[in-house]
N, C-alpha and C positions, 0 to 999 in steps of 0.2 A: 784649325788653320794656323800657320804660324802669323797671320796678322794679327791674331788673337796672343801671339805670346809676347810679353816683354822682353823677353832676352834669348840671344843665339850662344850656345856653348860646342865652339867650336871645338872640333874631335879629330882626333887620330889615332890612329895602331899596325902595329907592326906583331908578324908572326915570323916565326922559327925558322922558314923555310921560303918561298918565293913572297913579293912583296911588289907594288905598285901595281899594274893593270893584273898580274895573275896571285893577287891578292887573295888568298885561302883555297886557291887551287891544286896545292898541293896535299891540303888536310893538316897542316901541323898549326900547333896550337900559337896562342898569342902571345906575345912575350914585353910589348910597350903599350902603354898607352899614356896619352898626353893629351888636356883640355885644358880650355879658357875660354871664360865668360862674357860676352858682348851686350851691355846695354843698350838695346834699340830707341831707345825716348833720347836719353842722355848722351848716350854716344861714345861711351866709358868702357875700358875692360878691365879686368879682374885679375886676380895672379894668377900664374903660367905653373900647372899641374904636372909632373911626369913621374909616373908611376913604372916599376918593374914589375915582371909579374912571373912567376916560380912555372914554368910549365911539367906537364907531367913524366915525359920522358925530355930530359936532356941533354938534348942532341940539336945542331945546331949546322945550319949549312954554310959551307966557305963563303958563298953569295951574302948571307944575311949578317953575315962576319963583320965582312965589309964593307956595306952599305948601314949596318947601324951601330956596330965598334962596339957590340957587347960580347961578354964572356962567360962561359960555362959558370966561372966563379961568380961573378954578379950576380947572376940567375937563383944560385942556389940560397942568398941571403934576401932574396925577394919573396912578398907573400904571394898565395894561390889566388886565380882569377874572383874566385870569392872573395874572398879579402878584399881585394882589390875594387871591387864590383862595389861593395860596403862603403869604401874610405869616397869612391867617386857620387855616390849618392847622397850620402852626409855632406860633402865637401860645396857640391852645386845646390844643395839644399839652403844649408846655410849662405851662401853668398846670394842668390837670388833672393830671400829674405832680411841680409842685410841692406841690399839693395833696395828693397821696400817693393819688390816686384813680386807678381803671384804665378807665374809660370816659365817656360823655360823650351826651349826644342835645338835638337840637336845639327851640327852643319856639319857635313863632311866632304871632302871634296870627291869623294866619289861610294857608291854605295857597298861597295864590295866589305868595306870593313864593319858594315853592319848586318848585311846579307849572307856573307859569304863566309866570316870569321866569327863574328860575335854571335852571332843567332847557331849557329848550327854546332859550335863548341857548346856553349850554353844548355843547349836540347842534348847533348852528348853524355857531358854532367849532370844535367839534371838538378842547373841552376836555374833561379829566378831569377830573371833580368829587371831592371826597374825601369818603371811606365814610359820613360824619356827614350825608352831603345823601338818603342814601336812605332815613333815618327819621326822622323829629318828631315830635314832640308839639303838638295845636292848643290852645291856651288856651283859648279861649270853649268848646271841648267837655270839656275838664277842670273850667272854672266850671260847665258846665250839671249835671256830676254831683254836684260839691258843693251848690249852688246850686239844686235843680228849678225852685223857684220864682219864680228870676227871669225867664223866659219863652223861647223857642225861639233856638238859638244864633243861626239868620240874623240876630235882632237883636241882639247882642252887639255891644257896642263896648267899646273901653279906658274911655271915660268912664264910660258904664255902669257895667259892672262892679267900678272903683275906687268909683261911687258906693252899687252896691248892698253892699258889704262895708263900705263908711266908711271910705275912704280920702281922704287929701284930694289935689289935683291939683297933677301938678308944676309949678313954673312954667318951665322952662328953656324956650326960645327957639329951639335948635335943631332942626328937625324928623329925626328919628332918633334922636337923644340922647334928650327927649321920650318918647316913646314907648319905648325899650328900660327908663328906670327907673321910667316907670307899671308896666311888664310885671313887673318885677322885683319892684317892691311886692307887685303882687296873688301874685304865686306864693311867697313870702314869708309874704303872711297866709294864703294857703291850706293852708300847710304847717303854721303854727302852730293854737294853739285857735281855734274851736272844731274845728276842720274837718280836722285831721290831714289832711290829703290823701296819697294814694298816684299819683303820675305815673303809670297804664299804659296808659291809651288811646293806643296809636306806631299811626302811620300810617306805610306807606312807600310808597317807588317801585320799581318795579321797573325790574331791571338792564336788562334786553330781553325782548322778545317773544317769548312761546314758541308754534309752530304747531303745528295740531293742525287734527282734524278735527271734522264736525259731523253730527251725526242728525238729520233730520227729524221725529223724535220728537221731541228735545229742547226743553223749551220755554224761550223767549224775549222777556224783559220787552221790550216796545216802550219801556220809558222807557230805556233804554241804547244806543241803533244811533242812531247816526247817519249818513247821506249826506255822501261827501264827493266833490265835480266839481272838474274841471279840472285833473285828476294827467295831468305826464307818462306816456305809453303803455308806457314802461320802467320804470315804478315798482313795488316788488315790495310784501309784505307788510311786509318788513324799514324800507323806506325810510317807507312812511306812518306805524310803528310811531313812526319818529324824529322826524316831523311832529309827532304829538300826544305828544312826548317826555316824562315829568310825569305823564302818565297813564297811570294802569292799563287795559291792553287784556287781555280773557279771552281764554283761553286759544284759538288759532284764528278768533279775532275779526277776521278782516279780509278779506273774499271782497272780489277785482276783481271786476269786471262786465266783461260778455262781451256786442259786439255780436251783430248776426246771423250774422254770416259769422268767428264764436268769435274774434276781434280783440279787444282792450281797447279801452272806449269814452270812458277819462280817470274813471270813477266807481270807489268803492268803499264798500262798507258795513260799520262799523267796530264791534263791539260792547264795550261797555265792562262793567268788574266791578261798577258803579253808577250810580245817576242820575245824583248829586254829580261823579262824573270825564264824564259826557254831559254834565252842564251847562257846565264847563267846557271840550269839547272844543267847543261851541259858541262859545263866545267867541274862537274863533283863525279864527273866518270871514273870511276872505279875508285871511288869513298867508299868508306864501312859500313855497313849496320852490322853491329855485333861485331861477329869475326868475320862475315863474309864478305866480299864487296861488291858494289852494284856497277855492272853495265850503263852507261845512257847512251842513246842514241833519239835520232832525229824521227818523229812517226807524221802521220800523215792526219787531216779530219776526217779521212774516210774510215781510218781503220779505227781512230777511238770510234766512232759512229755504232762500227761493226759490232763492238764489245758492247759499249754501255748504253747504245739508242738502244730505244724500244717504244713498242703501241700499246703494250697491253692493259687494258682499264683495273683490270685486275691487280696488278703489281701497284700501277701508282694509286690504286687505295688505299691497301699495303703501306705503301712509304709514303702515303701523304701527312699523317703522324710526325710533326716536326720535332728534333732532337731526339731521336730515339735510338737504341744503341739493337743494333742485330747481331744476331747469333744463327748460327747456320747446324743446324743435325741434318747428322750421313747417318745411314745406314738404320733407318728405324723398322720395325716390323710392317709389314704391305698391311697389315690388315689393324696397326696401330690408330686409336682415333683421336680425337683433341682433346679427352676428357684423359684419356691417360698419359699423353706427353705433358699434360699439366701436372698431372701428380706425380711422373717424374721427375720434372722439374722441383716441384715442393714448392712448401710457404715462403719458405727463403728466399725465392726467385717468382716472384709473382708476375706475370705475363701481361704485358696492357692490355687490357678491354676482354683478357682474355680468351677466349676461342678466338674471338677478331682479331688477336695478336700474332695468330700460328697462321702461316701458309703452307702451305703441304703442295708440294711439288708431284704436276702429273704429267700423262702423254694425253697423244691426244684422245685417244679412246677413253680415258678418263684410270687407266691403270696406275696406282701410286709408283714411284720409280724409290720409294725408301728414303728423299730430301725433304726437309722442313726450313722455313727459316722463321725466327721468335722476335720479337719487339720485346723492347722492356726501357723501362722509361730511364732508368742510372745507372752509374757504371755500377753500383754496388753490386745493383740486380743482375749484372751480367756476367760479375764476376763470381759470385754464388753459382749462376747454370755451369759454367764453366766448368767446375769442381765437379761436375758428374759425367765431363771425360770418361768415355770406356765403360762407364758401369752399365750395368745391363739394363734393360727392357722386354720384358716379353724373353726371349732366347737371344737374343741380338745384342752385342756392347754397340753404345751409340757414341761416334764421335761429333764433339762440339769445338766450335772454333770460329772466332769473330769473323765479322762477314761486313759488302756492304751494298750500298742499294744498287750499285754498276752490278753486283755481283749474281743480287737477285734477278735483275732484268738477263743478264747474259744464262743463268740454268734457266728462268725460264722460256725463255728462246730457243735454247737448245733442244731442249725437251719437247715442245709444241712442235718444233719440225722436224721432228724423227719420225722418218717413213716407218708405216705400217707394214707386216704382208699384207695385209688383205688391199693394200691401193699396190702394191706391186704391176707393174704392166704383163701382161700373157708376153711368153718369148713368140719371136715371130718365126723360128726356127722351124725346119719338118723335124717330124718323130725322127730320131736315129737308135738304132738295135742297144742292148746291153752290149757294150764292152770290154772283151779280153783284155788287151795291149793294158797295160799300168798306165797313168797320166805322165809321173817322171822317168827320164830317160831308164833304161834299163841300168841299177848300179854294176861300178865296176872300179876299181884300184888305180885304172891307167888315169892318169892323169896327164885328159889329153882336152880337160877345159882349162877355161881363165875367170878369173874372178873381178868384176871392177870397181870400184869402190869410191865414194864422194866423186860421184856423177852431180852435176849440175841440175836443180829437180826439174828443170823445164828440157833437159835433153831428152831425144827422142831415140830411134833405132838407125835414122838417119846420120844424127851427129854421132853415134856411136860406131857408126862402120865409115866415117868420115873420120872420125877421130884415128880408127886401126889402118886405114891408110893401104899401104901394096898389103896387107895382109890379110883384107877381106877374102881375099880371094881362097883361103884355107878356110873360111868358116862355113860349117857345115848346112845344107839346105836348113832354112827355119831357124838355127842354131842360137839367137839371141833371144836372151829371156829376160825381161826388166823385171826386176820385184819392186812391187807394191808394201805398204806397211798395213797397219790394223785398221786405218782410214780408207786404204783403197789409192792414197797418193805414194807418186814417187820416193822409195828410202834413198837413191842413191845411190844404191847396186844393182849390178846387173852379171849375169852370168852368161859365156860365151861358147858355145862345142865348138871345136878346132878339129882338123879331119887329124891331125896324131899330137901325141906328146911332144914330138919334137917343133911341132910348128906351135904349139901352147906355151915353151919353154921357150921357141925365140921371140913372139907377138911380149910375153912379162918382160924380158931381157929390154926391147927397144921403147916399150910404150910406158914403162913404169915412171910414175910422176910426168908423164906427159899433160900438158894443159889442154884442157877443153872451157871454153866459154871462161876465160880468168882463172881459173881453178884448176889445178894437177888434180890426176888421177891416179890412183895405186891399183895396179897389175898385178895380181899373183896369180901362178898356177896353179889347179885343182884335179881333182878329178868330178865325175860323175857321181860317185859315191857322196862325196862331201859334198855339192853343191845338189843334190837329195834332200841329204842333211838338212839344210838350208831352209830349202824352200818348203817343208815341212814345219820348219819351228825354231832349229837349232841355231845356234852359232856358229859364226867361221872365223878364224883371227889367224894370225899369223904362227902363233903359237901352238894353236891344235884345235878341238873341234871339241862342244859342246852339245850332246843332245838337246832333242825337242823337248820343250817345257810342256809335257804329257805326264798326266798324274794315273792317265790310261794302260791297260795292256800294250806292248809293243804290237802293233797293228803294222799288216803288209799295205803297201797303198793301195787304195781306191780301185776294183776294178771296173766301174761306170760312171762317165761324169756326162755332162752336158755343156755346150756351149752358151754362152751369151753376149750376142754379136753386137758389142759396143767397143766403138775406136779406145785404145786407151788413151789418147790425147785427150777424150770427152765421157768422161764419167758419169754413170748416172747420180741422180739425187742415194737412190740407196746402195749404193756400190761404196759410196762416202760409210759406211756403218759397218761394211763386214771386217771379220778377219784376215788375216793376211791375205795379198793377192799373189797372185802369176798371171803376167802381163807378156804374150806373146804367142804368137802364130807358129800354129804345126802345120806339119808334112800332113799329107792326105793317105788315110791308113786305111785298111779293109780290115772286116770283121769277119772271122767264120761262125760266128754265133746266126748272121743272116742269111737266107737266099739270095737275097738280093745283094749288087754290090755299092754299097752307100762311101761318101765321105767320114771318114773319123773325124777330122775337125773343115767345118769350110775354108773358103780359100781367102776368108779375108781377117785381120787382127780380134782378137777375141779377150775376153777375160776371163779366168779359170780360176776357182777356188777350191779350196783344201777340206773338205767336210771330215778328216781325217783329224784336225785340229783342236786340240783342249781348248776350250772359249775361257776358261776358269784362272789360264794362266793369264792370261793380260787384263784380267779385271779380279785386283788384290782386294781384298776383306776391305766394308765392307764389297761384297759382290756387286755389282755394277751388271746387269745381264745386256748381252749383242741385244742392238733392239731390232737386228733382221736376221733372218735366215732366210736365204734365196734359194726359189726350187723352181723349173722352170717345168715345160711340156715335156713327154716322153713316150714311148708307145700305149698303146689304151692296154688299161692294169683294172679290168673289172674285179679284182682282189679286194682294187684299196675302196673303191665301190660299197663292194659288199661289207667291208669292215666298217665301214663310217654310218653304212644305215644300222648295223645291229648296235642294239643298245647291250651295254654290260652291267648289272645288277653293282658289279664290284669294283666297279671303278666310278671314284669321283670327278671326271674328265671331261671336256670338250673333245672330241675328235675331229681336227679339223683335214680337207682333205684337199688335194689338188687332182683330180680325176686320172687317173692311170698314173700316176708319179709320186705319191708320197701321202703317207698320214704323219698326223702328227696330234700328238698328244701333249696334254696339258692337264697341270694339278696333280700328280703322280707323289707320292708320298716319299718322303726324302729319303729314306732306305729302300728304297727299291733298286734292284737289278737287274742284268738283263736274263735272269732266268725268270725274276718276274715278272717281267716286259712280252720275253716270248710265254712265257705261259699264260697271260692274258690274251694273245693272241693263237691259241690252241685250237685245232683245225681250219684252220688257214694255214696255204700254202707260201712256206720262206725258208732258204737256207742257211739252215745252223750255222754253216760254216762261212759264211758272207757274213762278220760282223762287223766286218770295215763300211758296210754300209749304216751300221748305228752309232748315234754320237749321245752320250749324255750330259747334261748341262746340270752340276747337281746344284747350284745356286737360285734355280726356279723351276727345279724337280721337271724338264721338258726332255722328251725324247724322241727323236728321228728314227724313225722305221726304214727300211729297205728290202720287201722283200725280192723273191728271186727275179723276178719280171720285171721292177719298178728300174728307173730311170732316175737320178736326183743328182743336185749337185751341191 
């Protein structure tokens, strides 16, 4: 507490670039700085300090020109903040000592130049600061206690203040000089009558970040979280902590975000010990780390909740081990145990407690998904595991990379609610026949669709034939088709049939960069063929067309799918897991495959997927496997019956079955093909020539059957 210190060493600095309330908001570095020494017992001050200080690029804004009448030249005969940092250390050391005083805390009239400039340049360099920089005292909140009455500190100024006590104004010339013996004055009269003042309100900084975990209970002001995008994918907790360096982060306040396939997605959500350190972690929007720069933005307590709460007893035994440093491995072998990630790891890197040190990351059936995360008591030991990035295990490179307890709670959350097949709910649908018709339109050159592009993700079919305005009236029965991504949510496009090319070519002409919901939209014209393309895999741009990311044979589409009659405004739980979607309502089609005359799709919004689709391409090394594959009712298929009760000598597999609709096999040997696939199923009836009905997933050796009768989607 500063009642415990002898003396106040009043402070000030100035940076290169903006200066006073947007004090290191700009990110350029520090170029003055200027102290003096107040005895609090005696009532005495010290000689007036003013230091130049060499910054690293020198450059210099017109603003700061003029407000502190330095020059490029001056700069360059000044030392480095180092230096500088040294002579200020030595300098307060001694004079508090000749003073015959034992300690010292710092006063500045506002904290930005300690928060904002000094700590966060410091942590950039990869200086040491000295012990006096992790506590201060703010003035304008030492006047507001004296003082109530002169109105709320954000308005506090030096002038102010000198004028609401009756002081009168200094005239020196020097900006810094200036200002440290106004400072000097007011703390001076506040000490004396009438106001006796006692120095205690210390603010500090803390040394480092301390992790920890978080409850879902716990409640969480939304005034302190903030968003922070575009963090390298290596960045742990530790590294953002040094980002917003200056400020107080609570304690386990820093959850990564985790794409879908449990990757970091460059975001993280940072909670602070108050608004006042949120407000300021705002103003370092688009600072550096490294070469990149970081986003901020305002987040909510629900959503940190969302990332870093958790229940699970399991985890916080895990990380009840305080101070320990995690490590996170991808990609290890399914059938790896703890005795051999330990020897992985080696002597070098000894593991706490360990087997108790290793988590192994499951579903909920208890199948490993290939995640570990490692405890280890120092950084040494962590930087040892480190060093065996990539190398292998078993058949598998394992990648390692610092991790932290938000991170742990958020996989495993993830994980534990990945719908199973087997909780799958039965489709409530009647059987409908095999059929003919392909799923996408028939391809064709004319280019008589539209393409729509950064849709607003909450738009519907509604705001979209709202959006097109006199022009609905050209679009074809059904003809709007929303694409879905690898989540099953809205991407943001949509594709449109137009009854001809020329009504596709006026609809891009008048609606291009039209707004919907705040947002413009991009129109271009297409065809059929390319918006196939699309909805298969590939890419569309403006510049031309990229195939389906298939490592497969060129496959015809699909000639049998099924329906699954959920709105797509309301998604189920496992819709959220598949592969790309197709989100829209067909025309009502007949089959001649049947006697009977059935609906092709019923008459009300549906969701359709692509089994035609490489799963392999959206889940990069290590493989990450779909945790569903959805297969609904379809006509009774006593085939798939009979294949699931016969047992095979030769295969090491499950067969598991859905009655008239689909086997499906599992454990299949990584070289396998589909000539070994159908030769294991050798007298049984299926045709050869339907292989668009088989998909293989070679990342967990699983294959999808289809034969001639079966129904799947």
């Amino acid at each position: 507490m500063a009642s415990h210190s002898d003396t106040l060493v009043v402070f000030f600095g100035a940076t290169a670039g903006a200066n006073g309330g947007k004090l290191g908001s700009d990110e350029r570095e520090i170029i003055l700085l200027v102290w003096q020494i107040v005895d609090l017992h005696e009532k005495k001050v010290g000689k007036l300090h003013r230091c130049l200080v060499k910054p690293d690029t020198l450059e210099l804004t017109e603003q700061c020109k003029e407000e502190t009448g330095l020059t490029v030249d001056e700069l360059l005969k000044a030392e480095a903040l180092d230096k500088v940092l040294q002579q200020f250390e030595q300098s307060v050391s001694a004079e508090v000592k000749c003073l015959g005083r034992n300690s010292c805390t710092l006063c500045v009239i506002s904290p930005l130049v300690i928060r904002q400039a000094i700590h966060p340049e410091a942590s950039k360099k990869n200086l040491v600061l000295p012990e006096c920089f992790f506590s201060f005292v703010d003035l304008r909140k030492e006047f507001e206690k004296c003082c109530p009455t002169a109105g709320p500190v954000q308005n506090h100024t030096i002038s102010s203040m000198t004028e609401y006590v009756g002081l009168s104004a200094v005239t020196e010339q020097l900006m810094g000089v200036r200002e440290v013996r106004t400072m000097v004055q007011l703390v001076l009269s506040l000490l004396a009558e009438p106001y006796n003042h006692k120095f205690t309100c210390v603010e500090t900084v803390k040394y480092k970040f301390d992790s920890g975990t978080c409850s879902k209970t716990e409640p969480v002001d939304s005034e302190t979280v903030i968003r922070a995008r575009g963090l390298p994918w290596q960045s742990s907790d530790q590294d953002i902590a040094r980002f917003f360096k200056g400020l107080n982060i609570a304690k386990g306040g820093v959850a990564l975000c985790l794409n879908a396939q449990g990757r970091r997605n460059g975001e993280a959500l940072v909670r602070f010990v108050n608004v006042e350190h949120r407000d300021l972690a705002l103003e370092r929007h688009k600072h550096h780390m490294g070469n990149r720069y970081i986003e901020v933005y305002k987040a909510t307590g629900e959503e940190f909740l969302k990332i870093a709460g958790g229940t699970s007893n399991e985890v916080a035994q895990f990380l009840s081990k305080e101070n320990q440093v995690i490590i996170r491995m991808r990609g290890l072998p399914f059938t790896a145990t703890a005795q051999e990630v330990l020897a992985f790891l080696g002597p070098e890197s000894p593991v706490t407690d360990g087997a108790e040190g290793l988590l192994f990351v499951k579903y909920p059936d208890g199948r490993p998904t290939g995640d570990a995360f490692v405890l280890f008591s120092c950084e040494e030991y962590a930087q040892n595991s480190l060093k065996k990035h990539k190398q292998i295990l078993g058949k598998r490179y394992i990648e390692l990379f610092r991790s932290t307890a938000a991170e742990v709670q958020q996989v495993l959350n993830r994980y534990m609610s990945t719908p199973l097949i087997s909780t799958l709910p039965s489709s409530p649908i009647m059987p409908v026949p095999v059929l003919a018709p392909p799923f996408l339109p028939t391809a064709s050159s004319t280019r008589d669709c539209i393409r729509l592009r950064g849709l607003p993700y909450t738009a519907g079919i509604e705001d979209i034939l709202e959006f097109m305005g006199e022009h609905t009236v050209d679009i074809k029965p059904h003809g709007v088709h929303m694409v879905l991504n690898q989540q099953g949510r809205p991407s943001g496009d949509a594709f449109i049939q137009m009854k001809s090319s020329d009504k596709a070519f006026m609809v891009a002409q008048k609606c291009h960069k039209k707004t919907m919901k705040d947002r413009y939209v991009e129109v271009f014209q297409c065809s059929t063929e390319e918006m196939s393309i699309v909805l298969m895999g590939g890419t569309l741009n403006r510049s031309g067309l990229s195939p389906p990311p298939c490592k497969l044979p060129c496959l015809s589409p699909p000639t049998a799918y099924a329906a699954f009659p959920t709105a797509p405004a309301i998604l189920s739980e496992a819709a959220l897991y598949q592969p790309p979607l197709l989100a829209a309502p067909r025309p009502p089609q007949t089959t001649a495959h049947s006697p009977h005359t059935m609906a092709y799709y019923p008459h009300q919004p549906h969701l359709y997927m692509n089994m035609n689709m490489n799963y392999t391409a959206y889940y990069p090394s290590p493989p990450v496997s779909p945790s569903t594959v959805s297969y609904f009712a379809a006509p009774h298929g006593a085939v798939a019956a009979a294949v699931a009760a016969q047992p095979h000598p030769a295969a090491a597999s499950s067969v598991l079955t859905q009655p008239g609709a689909l086997v499906r096999m599992q454990g299949l040997p990584y070289n396998a093909g589909v000539k070994d696939i159908l030769s294991f199923f050798q007298g049984y009836q299926y045709a050869p020539d339907e292989y668009s009905g088989m998909v293989q997933m070679s990342d967990q050796a699983r294959s999808l059957i289809q034969p001639k009768e079966w129904l799947c989607l």
